[in-house]
C-alpha positions as CSV (number, residue, x, y, z in Angstrom):
1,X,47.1,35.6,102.5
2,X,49.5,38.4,103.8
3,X,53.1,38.6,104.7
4,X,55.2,41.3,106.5
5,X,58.8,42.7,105.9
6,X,59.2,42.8,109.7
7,X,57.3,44.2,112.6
8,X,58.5,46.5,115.9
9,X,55.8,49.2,117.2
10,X,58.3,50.3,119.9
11,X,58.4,53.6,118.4
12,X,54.2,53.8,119.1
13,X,54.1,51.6,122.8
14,X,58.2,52.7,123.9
15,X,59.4,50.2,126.6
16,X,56.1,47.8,126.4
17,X,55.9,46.9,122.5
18,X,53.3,44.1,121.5
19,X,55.0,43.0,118.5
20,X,58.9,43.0,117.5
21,X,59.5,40.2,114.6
22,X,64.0,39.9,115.0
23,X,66.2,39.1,112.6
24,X,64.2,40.0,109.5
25,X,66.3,39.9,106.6
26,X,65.4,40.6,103.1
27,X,66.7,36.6,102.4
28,X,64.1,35.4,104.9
29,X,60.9,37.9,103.3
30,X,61.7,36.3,100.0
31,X,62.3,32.5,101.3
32,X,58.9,33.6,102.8
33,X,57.0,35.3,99.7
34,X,58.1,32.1,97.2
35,X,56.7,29.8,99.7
36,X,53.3,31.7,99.9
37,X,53.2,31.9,96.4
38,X,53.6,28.2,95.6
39,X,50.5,27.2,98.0
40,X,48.3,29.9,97.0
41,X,45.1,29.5,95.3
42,X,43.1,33.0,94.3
43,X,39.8,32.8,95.9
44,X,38.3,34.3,91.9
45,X,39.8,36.4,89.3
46,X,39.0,39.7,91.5
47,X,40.6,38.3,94.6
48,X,43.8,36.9,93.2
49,X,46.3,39.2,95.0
50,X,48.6,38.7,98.3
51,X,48.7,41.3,100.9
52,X,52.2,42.9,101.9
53,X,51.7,44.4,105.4
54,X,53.5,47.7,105.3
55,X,55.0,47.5,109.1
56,X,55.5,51.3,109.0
57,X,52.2,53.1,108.9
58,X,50.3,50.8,110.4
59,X,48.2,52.7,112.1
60,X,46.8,54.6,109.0
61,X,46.4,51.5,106.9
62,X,48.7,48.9,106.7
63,X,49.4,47.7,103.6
64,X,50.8,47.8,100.1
């Protein structure tokens, strides 16, 4: 599973973004991360991790 902090690539595709997640708030990533935690099942002992998608940077790997 992954989550993201919020999301807005205006800066990379100016006045025709593909993605802008509003109203991100550090309340609603956590609300967000507990949930995922509480129905997530590692796939093995080597694949028992969460991806955080690191919103900037995202087009030289995106994530944490």
């Amino acid at each position: 599973p992954s989550i993201v902090p919020g999301w807005d690539n205006t800066s990379r595709r100016g006045n025709n973004p593909t993605l802008i997640l509003k109203d991100s708030t550090p309340e609603h990533f956590e609300n967000w991360l507990s949930n995922l935690k509480l129905d997530f099942t590692p796939y093995s002992e080597e694949e028992n991790f969460i991806f955080i998608n690191a919103w900037n940077e995202w087009a030289e790997g995106n994530h944490l």
